[in-house]
N, C-alpha and C positions, 0 to 999 in steps of 0.2 A: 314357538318362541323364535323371533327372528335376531339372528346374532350379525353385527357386525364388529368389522375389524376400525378401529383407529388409524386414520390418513398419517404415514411417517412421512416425517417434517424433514424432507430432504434438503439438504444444503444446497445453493445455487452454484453450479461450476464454474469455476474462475478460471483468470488468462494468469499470467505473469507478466508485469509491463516492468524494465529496466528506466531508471532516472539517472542520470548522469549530474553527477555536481562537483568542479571545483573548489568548491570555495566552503570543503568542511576543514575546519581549522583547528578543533582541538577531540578527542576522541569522548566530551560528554555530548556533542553534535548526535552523537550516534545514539543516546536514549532520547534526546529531545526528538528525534526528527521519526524514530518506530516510533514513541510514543502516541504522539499527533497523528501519523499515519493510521495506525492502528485504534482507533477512538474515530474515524470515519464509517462511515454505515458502508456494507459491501466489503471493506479489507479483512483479508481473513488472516494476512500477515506480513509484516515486513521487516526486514533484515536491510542494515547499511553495513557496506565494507569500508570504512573509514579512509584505509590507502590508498585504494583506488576509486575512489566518489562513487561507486554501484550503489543505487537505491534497490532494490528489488521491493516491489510489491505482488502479492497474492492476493485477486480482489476480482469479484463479479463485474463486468462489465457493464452488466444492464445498472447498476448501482452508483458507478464510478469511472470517470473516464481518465484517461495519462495525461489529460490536460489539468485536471481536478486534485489529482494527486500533485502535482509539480506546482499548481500555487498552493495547496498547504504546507508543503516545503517553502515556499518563498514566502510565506507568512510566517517565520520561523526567523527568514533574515539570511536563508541562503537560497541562490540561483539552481534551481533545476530544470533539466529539459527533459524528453521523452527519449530513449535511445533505442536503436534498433537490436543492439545488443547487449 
């Protein structure tokens, strides 16, 4: 009898890319903008800091790039750019 084992379906390892955005104006920005984010194929999670415009996202690269994520944010109706930090 020849036994094999089932291939585990590992997750692709993600980066962490920071978005920078001025122009969140009221704190329901912050479910619209994980929401959208996070409904993109590759994000495995995203957090906004409301006060300080920090987008954070967790997301495979080969999936999605900081340019991809910053116009789903700008299709939302706010400006984001890719920041270094």
């Amino acid at each position: 009898m020849n036994r094999t084992t089932p291939a585990i379906d590992r997750p692709e390892p993600t980066i962490r890319t920071v978005l920078r955005s001025d122009e969140l104006t009221c704190p329901s920005c912050i479910e619209k903008i994980e929401r959208r984010l996070g409904r993109m194929p590759g994000v495995a999670r995203s957090r906004v800091h409301f006060a300080t415009g920090r987008i954070e996202v967790d997301h495979d690269p080969k999936t999605v790039t900081p340019d991809e994520l910053a116009a789903a944010v700008s299709e939302l109706g706010y400006r984001a750019t890719p920041s270094p930090f």
